[in-house]
N, C-alpha and C positions, 0 to 999 in steps of 0.2 A: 754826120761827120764828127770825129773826134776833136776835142779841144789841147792843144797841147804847147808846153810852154817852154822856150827856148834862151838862149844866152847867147850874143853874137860875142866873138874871141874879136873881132876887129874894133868896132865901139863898143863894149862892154854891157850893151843896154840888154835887160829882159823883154821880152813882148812874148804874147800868146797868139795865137792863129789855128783856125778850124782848117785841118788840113786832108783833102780825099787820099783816096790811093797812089802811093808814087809821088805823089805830087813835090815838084821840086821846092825847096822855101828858102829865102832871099831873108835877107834884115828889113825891113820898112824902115828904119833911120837912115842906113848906108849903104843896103845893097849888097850887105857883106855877105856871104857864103859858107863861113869858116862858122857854126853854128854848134852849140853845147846844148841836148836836149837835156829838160829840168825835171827834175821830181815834183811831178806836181803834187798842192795839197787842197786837201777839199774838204769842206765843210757842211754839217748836216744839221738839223734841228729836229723837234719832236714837239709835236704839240702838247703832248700829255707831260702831267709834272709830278716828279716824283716825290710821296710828302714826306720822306725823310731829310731829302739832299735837295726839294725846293727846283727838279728839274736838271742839276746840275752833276756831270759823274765825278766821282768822290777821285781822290789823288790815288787813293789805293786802290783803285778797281786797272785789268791791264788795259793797255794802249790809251791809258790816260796823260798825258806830260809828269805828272808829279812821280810817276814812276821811272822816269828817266829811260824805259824800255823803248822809248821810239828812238832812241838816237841823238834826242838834243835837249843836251845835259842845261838843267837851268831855264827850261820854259815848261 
């Protein structure tokens, strides 16, 4: 089952919920219905380290944040 993460328009909270096929999805705060699905983000590691950058990818490599090419300018 996929993990996916939502925004209720009624109480403004986020929650995530593993949701099957179809399946209808409620707020767990309010019961709200009125729902904004979210971009979700996801995070990955590597065990091995790389001995120039210590593991870590450099700002100028793509889809790094320092590149500003994901979208959000400033992280």
């Amino acid at each position: 089952m996929p993990l996916y993460e939502y925004k209720c328009g009624k109480c403004e909270k986020s929650f995530e919920i593993l949701q099957r096929n179809n399946e209808k999805v409620v707020c767990p705060h309010c019961g709200g219905k009125s729902l904004e699905k979210l971009f979700s983000v996801f995070a990955s590691s590597s065990s091995s380290e790389s001995s120039a950058g210590g593991g870590s990818m450099p700002s100028s490599m793509p889809g790094s944040c320092g590149t500003s090419c994901c979208g959000m300018k400033g992280h």
